[in-house]
C-alpha positions as a printed NumPy array, in Angstrom:
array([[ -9.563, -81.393,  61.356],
       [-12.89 , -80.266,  61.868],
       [-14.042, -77.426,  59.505],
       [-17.331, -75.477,  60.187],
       [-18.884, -72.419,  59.206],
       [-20.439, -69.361,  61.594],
       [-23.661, -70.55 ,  60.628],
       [-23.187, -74.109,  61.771],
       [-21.204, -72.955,  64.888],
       [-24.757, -71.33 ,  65.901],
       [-26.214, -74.948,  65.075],
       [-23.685, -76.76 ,  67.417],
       [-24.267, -73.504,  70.146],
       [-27.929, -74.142,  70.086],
       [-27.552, -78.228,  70.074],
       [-25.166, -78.148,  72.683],
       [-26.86 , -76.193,  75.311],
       [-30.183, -77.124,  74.387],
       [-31.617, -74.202,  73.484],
       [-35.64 , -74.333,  72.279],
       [-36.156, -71.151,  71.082],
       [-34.489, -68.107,  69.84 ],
       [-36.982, -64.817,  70.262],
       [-36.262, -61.719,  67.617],
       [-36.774, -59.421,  65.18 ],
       [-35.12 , -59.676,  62.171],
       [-33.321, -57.277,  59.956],
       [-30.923, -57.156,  56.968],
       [-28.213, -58.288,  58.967],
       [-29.591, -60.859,  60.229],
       [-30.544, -63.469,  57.307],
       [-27.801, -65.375,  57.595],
       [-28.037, -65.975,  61.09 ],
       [-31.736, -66.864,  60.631],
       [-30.661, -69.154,  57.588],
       [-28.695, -71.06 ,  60.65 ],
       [-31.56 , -71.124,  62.5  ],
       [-33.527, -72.074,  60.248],
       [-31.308, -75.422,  59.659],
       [-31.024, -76.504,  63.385],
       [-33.773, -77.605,  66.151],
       [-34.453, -74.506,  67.893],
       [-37.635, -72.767,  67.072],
       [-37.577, -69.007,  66.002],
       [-40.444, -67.125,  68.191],
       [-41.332, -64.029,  65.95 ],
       [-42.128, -60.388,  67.139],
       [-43.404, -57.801,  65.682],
       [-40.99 , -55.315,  67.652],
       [-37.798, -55.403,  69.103],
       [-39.218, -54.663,  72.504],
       [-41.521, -57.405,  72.651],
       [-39.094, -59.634,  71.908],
       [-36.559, -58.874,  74.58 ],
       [-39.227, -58.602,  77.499],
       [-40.817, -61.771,  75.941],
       [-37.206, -63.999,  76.103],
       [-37.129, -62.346,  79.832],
       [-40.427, -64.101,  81.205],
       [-39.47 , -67.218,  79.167],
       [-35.839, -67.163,  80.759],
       [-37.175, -65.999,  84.822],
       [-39.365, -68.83 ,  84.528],
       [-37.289, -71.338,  83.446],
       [-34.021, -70.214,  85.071],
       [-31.865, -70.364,  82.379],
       [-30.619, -67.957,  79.592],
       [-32.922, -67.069,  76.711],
       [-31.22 , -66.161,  73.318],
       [-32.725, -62.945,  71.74 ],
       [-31.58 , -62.18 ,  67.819],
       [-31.754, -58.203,  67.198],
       [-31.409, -56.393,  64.343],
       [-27.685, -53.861,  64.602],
       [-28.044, -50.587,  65.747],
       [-31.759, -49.629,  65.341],
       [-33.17 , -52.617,  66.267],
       [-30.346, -52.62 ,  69.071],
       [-32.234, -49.128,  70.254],
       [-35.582, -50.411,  69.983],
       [-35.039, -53.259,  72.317],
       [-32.633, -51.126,  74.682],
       [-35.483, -50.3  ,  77.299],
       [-36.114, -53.646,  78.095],
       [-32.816, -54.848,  77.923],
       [-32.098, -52.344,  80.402],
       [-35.477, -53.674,  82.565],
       [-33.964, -57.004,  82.245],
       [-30.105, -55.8  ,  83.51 ],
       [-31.71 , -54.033,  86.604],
       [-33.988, -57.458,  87.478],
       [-31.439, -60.046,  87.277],
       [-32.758, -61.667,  84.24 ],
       [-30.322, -63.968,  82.349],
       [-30.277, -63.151,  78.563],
       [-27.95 , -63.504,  75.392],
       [-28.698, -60.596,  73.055],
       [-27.017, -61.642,  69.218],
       [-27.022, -58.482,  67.648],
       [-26.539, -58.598,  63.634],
       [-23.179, -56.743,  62.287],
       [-22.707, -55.477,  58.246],
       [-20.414, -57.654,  56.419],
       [-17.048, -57.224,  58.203],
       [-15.226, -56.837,  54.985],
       [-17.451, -53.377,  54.169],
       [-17.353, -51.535,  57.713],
       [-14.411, -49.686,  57.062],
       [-16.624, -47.159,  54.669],
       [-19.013, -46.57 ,  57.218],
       [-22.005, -48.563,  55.425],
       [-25.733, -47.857,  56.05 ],
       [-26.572, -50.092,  58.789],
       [-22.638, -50.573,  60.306],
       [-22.641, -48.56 ,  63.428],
       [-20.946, -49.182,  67.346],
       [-23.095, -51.491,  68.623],
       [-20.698, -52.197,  71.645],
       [-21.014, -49.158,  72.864],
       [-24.848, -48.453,  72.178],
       [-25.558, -51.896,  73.794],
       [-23.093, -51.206,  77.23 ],
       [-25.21 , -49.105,  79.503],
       [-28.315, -52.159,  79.133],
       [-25.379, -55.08 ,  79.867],
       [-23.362, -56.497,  82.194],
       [-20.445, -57.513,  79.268],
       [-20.796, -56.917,  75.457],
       [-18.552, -57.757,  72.546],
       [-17.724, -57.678,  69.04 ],
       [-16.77 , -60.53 ,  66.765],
       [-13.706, -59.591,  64.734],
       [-12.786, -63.214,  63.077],
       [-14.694, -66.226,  62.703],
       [-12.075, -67.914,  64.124],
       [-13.439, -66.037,  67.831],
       [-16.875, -67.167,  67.268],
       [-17.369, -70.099,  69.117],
       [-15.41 , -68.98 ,  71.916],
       [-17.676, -65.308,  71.968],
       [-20.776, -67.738,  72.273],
       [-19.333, -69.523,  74.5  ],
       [-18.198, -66.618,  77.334],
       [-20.924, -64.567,  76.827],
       [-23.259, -67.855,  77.242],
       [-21.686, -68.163,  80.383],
       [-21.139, -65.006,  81.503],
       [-25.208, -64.425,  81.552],
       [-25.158, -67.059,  84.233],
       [-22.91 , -65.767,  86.249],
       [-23.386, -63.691,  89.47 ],
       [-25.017, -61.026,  88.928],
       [-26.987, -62.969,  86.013],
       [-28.134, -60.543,  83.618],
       [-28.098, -59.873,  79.584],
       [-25.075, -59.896,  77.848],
       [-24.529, -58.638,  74.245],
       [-22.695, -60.317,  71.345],
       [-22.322, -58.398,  67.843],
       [-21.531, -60.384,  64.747],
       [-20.272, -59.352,  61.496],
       [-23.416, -61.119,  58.816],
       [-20.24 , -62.403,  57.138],
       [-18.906, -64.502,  59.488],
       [-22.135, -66.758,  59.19 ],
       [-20.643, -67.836,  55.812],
       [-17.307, -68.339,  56.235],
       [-15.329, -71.729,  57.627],
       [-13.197, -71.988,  61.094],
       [-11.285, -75.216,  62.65 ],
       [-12.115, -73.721,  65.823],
       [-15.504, -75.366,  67.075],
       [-15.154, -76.656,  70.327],
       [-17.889, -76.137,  72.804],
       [-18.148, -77.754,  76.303],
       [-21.665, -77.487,  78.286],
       [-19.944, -76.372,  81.596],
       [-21.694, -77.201,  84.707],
       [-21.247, -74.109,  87.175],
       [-20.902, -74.867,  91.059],
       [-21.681, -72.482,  92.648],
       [-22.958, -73.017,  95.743],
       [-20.454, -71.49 ,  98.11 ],
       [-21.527, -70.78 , 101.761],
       [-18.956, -68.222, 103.232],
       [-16.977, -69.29 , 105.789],
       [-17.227, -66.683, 108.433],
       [-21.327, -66.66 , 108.566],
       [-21.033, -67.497, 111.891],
       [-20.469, -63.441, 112.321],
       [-23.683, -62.93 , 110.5  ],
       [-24.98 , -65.427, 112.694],
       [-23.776, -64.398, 116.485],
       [-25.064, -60.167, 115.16 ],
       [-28.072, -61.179, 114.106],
       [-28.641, -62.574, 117.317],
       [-27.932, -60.016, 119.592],
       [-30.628, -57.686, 118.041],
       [-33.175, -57.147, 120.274],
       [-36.709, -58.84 , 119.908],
       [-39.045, -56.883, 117.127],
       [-35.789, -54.601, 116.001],
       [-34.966, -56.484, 113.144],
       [-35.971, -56.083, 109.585],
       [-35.935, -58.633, 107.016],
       [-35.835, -57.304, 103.394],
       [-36.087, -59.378, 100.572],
       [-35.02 , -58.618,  96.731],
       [-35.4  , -60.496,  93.374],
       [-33.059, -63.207,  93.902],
       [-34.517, -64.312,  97.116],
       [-37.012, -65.487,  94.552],
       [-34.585, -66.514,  91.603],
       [-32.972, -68.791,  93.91 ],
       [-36.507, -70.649,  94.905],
       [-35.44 , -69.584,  99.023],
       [-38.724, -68.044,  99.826],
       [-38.719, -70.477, 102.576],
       [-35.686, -69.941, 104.142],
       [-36.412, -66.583, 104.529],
       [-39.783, -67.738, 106.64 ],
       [-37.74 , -69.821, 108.766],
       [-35.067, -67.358, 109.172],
       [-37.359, -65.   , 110.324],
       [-39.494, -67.362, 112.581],
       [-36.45 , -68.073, 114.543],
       [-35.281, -64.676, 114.884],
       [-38.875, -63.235, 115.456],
       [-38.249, -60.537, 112.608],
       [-40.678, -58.713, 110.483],
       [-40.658, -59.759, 106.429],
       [-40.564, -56.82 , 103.999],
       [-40.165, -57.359, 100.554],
       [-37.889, -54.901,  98.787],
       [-39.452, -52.21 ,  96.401],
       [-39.648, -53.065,  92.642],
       [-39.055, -56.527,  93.633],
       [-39.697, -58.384,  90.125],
       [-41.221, -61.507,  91.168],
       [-42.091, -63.137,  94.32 ],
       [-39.65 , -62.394,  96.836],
       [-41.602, -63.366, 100.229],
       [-44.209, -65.596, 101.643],
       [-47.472, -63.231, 101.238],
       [-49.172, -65.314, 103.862],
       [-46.517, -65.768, 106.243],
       [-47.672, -64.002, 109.686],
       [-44.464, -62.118, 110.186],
       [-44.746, -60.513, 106.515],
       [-45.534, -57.106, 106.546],
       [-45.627, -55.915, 103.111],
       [-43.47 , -54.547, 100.403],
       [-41.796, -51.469, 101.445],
       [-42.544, -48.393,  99.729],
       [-41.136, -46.88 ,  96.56 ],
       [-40.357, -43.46 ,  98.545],
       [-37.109, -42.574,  99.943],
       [-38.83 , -40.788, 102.858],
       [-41.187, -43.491, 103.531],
       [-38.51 , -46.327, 103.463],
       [-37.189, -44.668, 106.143],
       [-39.952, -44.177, 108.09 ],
       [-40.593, -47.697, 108.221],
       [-37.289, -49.021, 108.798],
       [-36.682, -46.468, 111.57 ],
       [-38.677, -48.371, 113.573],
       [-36.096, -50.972, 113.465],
       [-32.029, -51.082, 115.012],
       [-31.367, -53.959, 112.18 ],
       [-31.838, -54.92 , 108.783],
       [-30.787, -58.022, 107.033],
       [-31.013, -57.213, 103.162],
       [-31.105, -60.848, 100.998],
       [-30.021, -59.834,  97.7  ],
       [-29.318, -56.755,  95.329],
       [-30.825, -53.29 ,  97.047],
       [-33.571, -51.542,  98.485],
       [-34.928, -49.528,  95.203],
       [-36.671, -46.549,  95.424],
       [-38.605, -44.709,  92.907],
       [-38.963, -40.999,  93.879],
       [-36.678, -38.496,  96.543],
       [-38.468, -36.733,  98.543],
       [-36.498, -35.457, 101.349],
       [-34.675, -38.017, 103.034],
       [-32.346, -40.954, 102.359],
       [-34.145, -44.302, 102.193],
       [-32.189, -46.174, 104.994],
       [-31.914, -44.635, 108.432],
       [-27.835, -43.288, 109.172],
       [-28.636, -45.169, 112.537],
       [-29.945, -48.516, 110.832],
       [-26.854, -51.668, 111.058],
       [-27.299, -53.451, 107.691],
       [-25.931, -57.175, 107.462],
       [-26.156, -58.184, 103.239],
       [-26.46 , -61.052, 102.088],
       [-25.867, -61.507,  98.067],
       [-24.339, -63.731,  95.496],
       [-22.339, -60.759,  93.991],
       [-19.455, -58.711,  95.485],
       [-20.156, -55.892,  93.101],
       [-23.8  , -55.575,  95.045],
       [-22.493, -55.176,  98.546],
       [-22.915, -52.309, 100.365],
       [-23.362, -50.232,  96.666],
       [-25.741, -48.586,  97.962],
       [-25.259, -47.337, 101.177],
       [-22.613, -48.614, 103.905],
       [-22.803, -52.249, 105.363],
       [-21.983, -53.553, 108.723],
       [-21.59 , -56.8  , 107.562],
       [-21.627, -57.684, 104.2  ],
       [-21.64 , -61.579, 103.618],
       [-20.892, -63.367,  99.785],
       [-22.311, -66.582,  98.735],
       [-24.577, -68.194,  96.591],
       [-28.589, -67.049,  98.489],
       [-29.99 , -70.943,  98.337],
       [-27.21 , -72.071,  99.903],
       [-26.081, -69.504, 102.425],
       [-29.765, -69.06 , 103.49 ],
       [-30.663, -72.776, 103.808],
       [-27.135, -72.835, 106.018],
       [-28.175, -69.41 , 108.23 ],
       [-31.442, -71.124, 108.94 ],
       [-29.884, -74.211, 110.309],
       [-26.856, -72.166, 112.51 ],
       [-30.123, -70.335, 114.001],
       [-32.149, -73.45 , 114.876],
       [-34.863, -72.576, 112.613],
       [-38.496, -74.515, 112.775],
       [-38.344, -76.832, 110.002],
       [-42.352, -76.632, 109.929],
       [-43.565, -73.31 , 109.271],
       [-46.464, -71.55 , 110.972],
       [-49.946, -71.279, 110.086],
       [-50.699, -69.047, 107.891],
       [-52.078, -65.668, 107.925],
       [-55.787, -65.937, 107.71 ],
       [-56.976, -63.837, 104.363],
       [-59.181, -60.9  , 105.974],
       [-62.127, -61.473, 102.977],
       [-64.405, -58.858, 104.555],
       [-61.667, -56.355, 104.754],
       [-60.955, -56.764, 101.28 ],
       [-64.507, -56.219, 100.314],
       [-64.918, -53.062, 102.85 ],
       [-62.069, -52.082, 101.343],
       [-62.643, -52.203,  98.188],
       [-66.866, -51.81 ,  97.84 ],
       [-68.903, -52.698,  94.82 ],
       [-70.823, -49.109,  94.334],
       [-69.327, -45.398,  95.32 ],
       [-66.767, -43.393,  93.094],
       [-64.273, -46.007,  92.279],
       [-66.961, -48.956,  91.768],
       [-64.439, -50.816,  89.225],
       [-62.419, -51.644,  91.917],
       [-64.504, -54.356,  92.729],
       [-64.197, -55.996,  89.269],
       [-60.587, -55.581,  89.797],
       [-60.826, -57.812,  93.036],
       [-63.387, -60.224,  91.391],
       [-61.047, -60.846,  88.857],
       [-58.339, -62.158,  91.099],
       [-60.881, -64.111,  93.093],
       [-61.29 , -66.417,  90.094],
       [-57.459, -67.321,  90.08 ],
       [-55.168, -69.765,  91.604],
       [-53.112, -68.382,  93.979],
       [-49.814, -69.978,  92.246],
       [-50.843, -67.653,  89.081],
       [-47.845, -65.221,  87.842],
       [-49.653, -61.561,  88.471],
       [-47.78 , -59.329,  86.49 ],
       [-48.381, -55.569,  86.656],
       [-47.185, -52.355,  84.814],
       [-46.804, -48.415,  85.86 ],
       [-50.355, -47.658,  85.849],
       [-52.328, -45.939,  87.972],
       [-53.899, -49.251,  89.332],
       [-50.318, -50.681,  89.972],
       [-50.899, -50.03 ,  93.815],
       [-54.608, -51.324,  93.954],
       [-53.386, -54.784,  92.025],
       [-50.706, -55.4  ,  94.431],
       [-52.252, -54.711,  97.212],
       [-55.712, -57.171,  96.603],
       [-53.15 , -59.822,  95.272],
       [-50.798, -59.537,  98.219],
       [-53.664, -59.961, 100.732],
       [-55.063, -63.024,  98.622],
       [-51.96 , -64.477,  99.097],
       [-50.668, -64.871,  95.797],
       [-46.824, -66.174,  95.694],
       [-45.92 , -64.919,  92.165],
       [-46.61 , -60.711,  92.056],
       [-44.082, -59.367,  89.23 ],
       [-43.7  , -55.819,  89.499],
       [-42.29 , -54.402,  86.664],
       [-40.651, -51.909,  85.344],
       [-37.498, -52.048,  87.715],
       [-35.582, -50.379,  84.686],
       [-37.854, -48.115,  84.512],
       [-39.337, -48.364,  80.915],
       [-42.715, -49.136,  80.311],
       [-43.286, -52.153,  77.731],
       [-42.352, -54.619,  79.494],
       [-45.161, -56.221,  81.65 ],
       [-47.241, -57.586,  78.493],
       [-44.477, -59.453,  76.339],
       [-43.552, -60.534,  80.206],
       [-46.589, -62.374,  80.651],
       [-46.611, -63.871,  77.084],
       [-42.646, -65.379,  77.543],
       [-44.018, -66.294,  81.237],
       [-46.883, -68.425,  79.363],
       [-44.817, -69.854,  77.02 ],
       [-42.208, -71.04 ,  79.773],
       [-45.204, -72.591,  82.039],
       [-47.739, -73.631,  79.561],
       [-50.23 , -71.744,  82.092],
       [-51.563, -68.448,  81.152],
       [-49.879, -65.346,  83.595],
       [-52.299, -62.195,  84.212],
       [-50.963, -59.003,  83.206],
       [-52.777, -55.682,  84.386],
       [-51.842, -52.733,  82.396],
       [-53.413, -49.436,  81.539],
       [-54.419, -48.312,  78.102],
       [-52.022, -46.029,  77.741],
       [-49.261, -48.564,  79.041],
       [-50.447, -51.182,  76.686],
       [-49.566, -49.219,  73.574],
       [-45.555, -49.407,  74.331],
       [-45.391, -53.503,  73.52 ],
       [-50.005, -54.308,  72.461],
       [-47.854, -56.313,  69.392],
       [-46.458, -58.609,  72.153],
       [-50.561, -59.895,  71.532],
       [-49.366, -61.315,  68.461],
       [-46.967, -63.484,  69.194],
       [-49.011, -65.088,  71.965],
       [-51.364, -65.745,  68.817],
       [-49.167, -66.715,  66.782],
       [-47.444, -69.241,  68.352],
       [-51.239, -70.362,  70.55 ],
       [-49.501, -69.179,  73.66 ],
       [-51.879, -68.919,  76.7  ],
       [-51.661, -65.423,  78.057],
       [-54.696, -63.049,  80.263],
       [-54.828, -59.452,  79.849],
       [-56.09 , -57.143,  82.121],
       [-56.716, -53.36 ,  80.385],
       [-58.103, -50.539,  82.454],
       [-59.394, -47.908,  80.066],
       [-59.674, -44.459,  81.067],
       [-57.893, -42.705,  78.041],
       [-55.575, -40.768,  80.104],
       [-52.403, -41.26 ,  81.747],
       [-53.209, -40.981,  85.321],
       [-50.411, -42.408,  86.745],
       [-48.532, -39.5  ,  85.769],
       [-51.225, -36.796,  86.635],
       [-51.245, -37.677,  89.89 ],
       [-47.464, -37.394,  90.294],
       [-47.982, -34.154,  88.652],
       [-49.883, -32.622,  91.079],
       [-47.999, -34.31 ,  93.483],
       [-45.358, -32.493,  92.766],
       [-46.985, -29.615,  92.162],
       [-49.753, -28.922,  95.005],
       [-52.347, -29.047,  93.114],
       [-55.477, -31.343,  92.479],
       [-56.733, -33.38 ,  89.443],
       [-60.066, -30.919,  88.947],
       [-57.927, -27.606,  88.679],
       [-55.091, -28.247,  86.722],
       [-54.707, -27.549,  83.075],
       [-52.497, -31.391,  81.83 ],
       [-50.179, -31.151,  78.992],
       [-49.827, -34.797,  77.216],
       [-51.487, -36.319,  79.65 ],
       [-55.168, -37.129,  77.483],
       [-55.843, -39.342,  74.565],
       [-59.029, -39.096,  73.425],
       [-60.537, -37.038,  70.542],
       [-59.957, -39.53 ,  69.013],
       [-60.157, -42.18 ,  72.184],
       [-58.093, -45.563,  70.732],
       [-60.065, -48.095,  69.867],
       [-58.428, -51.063,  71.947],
       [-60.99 , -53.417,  70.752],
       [-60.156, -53.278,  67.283],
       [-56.377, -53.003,  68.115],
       [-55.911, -56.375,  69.812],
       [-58.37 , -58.055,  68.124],
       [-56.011, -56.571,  64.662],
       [-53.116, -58.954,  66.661],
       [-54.884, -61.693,  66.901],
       [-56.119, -61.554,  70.758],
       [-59.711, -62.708,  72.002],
       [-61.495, -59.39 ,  73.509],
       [-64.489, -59.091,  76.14 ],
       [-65.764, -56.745,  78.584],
       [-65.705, -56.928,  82.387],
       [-68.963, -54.99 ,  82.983],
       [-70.2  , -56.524,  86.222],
       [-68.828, -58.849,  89.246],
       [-71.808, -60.971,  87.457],
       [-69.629, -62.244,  84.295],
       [-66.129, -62.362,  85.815],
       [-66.491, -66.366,  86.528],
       [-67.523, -66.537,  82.823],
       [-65.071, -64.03 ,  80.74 ],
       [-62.116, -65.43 ,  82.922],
       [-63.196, -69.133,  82.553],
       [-63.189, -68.176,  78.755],
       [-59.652, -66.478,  79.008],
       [-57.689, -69.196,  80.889],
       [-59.097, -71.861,  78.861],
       [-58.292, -70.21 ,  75.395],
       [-54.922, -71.219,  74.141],
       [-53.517, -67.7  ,  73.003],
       [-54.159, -64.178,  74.08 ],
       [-57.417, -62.801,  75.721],
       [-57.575, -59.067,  76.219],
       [-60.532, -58.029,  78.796],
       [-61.368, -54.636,  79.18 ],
       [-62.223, -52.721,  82.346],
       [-63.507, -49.151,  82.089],
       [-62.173, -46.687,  84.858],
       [-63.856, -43.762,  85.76 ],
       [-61.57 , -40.54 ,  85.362]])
């Protein structure tokens, strides 16, 4: 008989599943846990916030495609890393969240730092529990391993008393289970034979997250190259989703209910691969048309027709039921030549001098990048402007982010996506974004991980004045803002990123972008580049 304690149970967890990293911020309850870390091979990756280290596990786990482990400190440190927890439930991303406990033996008088972590932690997971013997440990690590994995992947929460690190079990069995899962329903000749019978240019293709979890980008090209149907990708779509430079693509649809419709009205038929078409603001209509047939295609029951009513709604794993829909349609296995990129649009679009000269820079700066470079964006007022130039460049890796809603998560994104790839990914974010996760900088210096930030200074939030009068009637010039400035005193984002560790220059002119970004892909750790906006 085999005894081991919690602590080495986490040693055998980590060993067996070959886990390189474990990404947290450490509290009281956690020291144990660490002191198990601390003994085995995985590396701990340090952040200065909760928040940070939560979005930074999620790029490291989208990239790689398989769980990250994130260690959290109980119920405050639970809250603090809630919003991108939640960001990571709503985008699919596979996580195991190991949330410190007080010693088992003392929660009965209600001790500083014991509190209901379960139920804090539910409404930001897909399962949570709480350990209430060491004797459950090793089987807790290993279903909520394995429940992250399963369809629809997303973070999962285990609590564990500090005690239970300490103490000795004969129960230590774990098994690395292989998961099959690539089940093509049987009936998708249905799907097949409606699809079909839509007329010529009537048929929508929308494509969410997991088109591009499950690396079937292409699929959806051939799919819709034999059915001559137009390519959207879906709103708030997380990472790539489509072929940018495919000449059926049409763009991402729009984050409006009334303008979804709009554009899908044009259509009898839409075949949704993967969770939903998101939306971001009502404005006076539903998003899909009452008249529009929807066929679904997703690897989770709980997705279909959630949303709004399906015609058909088909199950199976997206790789493989794509890949099979393509060949039942007699799809081209050579794809078509690729959408020319319009340069001199671009540049008409988007001119060097006039009232919103920086854009230019903006455009510069993606000039200088590979097109295979992750583009990661946050809610800022230049969200629209990024996406756009990057779509029309043709880059195949555009992460919009926040689908959860919560800002902070775009910067310790690109630093997990950096870490994963060993290339640096380019976040854009605004200055007053940048302050919900700036310590994410740290970590990319601490641990010399390559990682390109984009800042756009105009010490306001814009984003949300413009929604303001939006909603209000009114204009930018004539309306009196309530927490909407922050200057007198303006930050100092200079000193602030250079205080975690991160390179900083100017962009000034379309002159020095070769230079500053040569400089910033090259460096291994954080650069932060600064781009003033005008008001």
């Amino acid at each position: 008989m085999t005894m081991r304690t919690g602590g080495e149970l986490i040693q055998d967890f980590l060993q067996t599943y070959d886990i390189p990293y474990v990404f947290g911020n450490p509290g009281t309850t956690e020291t144990t846990f660490l002191a198990a870390i601390a003994n085995s091979k995985a590396s701990y990756i340090l952040s200065l916030h909760e928040s940070s280290a939560v979005g930074i596990a999620a790029g490291y786990a989208m990239i790689t495609g398989k769980p990250a482990i994130v260690s959290l400190h109980t119920y405050p440190g639970l809250a603090n890393g809630m919003f991108n927890m939640r960001n990571a439930l709503m985008s699919g991303v596979p996580l195991l969240v190991i949330n410190g406990q007080q010693d088992s033996r003392f929660l009965i008088h209600n001790p500083v730092l014991g509190a209901p972590n379960v139920q804090l932690s539910q409404t930001a997971t897909k399962y949570a529990y709480e350990v209430t013997r060491t004797d459950d440990l090793a089987i807790a690590l290993q279903r909520c391993y394995l429940q992250t994995q399963l369809q629809p992947t997303g973070p999962v929460f285990l609590s564990i008393p500090m005690d239970f690190m300490l103490e000795q079990t004969e129960h230590t069995t774990f098994k690395n289970t292989r998961i099959i899962d690539d089940a093509v329903p049987q009936g998708l000749d249905e799907a097949v034979k409606a699809l079909r019978a839509v007329p010529a240019g009537k048929l929508a293709i929308v494509a969410d997250y997991a088109v591009g979890a499950a690396q079937s980008i292409s699929s959806v090209s051939r799919i819709a190259d034999a059915l001559g149907a137009d390519v959207y990708a879906a709103p708030f779509h997380v990472q790539g989703t489509v072929d940018p430079l495919h000449p059926r693509f049409r763009g991402q649809l729009p984050g409006e209910t009334k303008a979804i419709n709009a554009t899908l009205s044009r259509y009898d038929t839409m075949l949704l691969v993967g969770e939903k078409v998101d939306s971001f603001t009502y404005n006076g209509a539903q998003a899909l048309p009452a008249s529009l047939k929807v066929i679904q295609i997703s690897p989770a029951p709980s997705q279909l027709g959630f949303d709004f009513p399906c015609d058909i709604a088909v199950v199976g794993d997206i790789h493989a039921t794509l890949s099979a829909l393509a060949v039942a349609l007699g799809a081209p296995s050579v794809p078509p030549a690729p959408r020319q990129i319009d340069e001199a649009a671009l540049d008409a679009k988007y001119p060097p001098s006039g009232p919103h000269a920086s854009n230019a820079l903006i455009l510069n700066v993606l000039r200088q990048l590979d097109r295979a470079t992750h583009i990661v964006t946050e809610g800022s007022s230049e969200d629209a402007i990024v996406q756009d130039m990057a779509v029309s460049l043709g880059f195949r890796n555009v992460h919009f982010s926040p689908r959860g809603g919560g800002l902070g998560w775009a910067m310790p994104l690109g630093v997990g996506i950096g870490l994963a790839s060993g290339k640096p990914a380019v976040c854009f974010v605004g200055d007053g974004g940048s302050m919900f996760s700036i310590h994410a900088l740290w970590t990319a210096a601490k641990h010399r991980i390559p990682a390109v930030f984009v800042c756009f200074v105009n010490h306001e939030y814009r984003l949300l004045k413009d929604l303001w009068c939006n909603a209000m009637h009114t204009d930018i010039a004539t309306t009196h803002f309530v927490g909407m400035d922050f200057s007198d005193p303006n930050l100092d984002l200079k000193a602030i990123a250079e205080g975690f560790g991160a390179r900083v220059e100017k962009i000034v002119n379309s002159e020095n972008v070769p230079d500053v970004l040569s400089r910033a892909l090259s460096y291994a750790g954080p650069s932060f580049l600064l781009i003033d906006r005008e008001p």
